[in-house]
N, C-alpha and C positions, 0 to 999 in steps of 0.2 A: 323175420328172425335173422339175426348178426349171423354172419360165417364167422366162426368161432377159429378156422385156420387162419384168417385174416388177421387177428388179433391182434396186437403188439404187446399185449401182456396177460399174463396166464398165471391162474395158480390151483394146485393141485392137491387134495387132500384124501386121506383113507376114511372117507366116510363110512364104509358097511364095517369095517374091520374095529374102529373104534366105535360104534353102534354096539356090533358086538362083544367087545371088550368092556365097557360100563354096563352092558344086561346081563353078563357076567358077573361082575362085582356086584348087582346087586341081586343075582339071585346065591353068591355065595353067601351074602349077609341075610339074606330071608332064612336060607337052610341052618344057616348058625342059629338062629335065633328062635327058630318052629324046632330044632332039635334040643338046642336047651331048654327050651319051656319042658319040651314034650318026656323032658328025663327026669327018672325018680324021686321027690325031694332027697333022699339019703343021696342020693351023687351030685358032690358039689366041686367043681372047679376049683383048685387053690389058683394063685393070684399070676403065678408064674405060667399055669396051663392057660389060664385065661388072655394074659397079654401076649401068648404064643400065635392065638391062634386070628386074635385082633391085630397081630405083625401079617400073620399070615394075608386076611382082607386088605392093611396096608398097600402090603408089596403088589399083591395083582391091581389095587386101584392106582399105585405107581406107575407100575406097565401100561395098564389104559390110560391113563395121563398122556406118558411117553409115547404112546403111537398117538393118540390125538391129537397132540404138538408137531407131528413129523405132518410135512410138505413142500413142496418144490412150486417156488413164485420163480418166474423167469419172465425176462422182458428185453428190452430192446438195446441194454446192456451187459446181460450178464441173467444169470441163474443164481438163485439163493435154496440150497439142499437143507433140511430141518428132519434131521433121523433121531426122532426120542428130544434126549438134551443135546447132541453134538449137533453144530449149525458151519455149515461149510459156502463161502459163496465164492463165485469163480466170475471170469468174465467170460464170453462168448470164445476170443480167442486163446482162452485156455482149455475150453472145451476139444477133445477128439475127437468124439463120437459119442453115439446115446444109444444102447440098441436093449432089444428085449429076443431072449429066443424063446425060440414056440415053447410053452408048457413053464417057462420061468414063473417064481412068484411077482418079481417087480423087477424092473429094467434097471442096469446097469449105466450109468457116464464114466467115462476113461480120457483122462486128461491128457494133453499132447506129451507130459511126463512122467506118461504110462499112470498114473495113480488111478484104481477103480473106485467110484462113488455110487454105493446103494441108492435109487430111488424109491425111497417105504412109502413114499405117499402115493406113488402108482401104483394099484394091486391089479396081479395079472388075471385074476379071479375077474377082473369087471369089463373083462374079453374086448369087445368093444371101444367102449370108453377110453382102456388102458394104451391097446393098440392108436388112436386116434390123437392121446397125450403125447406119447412117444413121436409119431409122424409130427405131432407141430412141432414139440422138440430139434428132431432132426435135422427140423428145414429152418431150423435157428443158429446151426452151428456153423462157421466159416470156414 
């Protein structure tokens, strides 16, 4: 098995988080769908309650789009951030530091120009794994 600290290029993704963010969207579309059936024929939806609520399924399959998109590739030049749709990439030496504190959702980069960059594709829920992302990280910055 590879030492995965060794690596010279990495990349990182919100697996559980968008897991759970598409079995979301589709158990909001089963509940729409088993409640409409299951309601009175006399109650019917005009056209405007209906495309409200088909915006509404929209938007959260949005959102889970947008966090399934978010991930941090970093390699032997530089770091590429992917938060939703904003995509940010840096080089090593623009990099300050990378840190996570205890109980954070996802770790922090802070450019030598003070600027902070969310890390969404590291969820600190995955305790382990998170911490061990961060540590290769770290040992990337100059």
């Amino acid at each position: 098995m590879p030492d995965l600290m060794d690596a010279t290029r990495r990349s990182f993704r919100p697996v559980a988080v968008s897991l759970i963010m598409w079995i979301s969207t589709g158990i909001l579309v089963v509940l729409m769908v088993v409640i409409g059936r299951a309601l009175p024929e006399d109650v019917v939806f005009t056209v405007s309650q209906a495309a409200t609520l088909w915006a509404l399924v929209a938007l959260v399959a949005l959102l889970a789009f947008a966090v399934t998109r978010s991930r941090v590739h970093a390699d032997d030049h530089g770091i590429t951030v992917v938060n939703g749709f904003r995509r940010r990439q840096l080089s090593w030496d623009e990099v300050g530091s990378v840190a996570m504190r205890e109980g954070a959702p996802w770790p922090t980069l802070v450019t030598r120009d003070d600027e902070r960059v969310i890390l969404f594709a590291i969820q600190g829920s995955d305790g382990a794994a998170a911490r061990e992302a961060v540590a290769w990280l770290q040992g990337h910055v100059r």
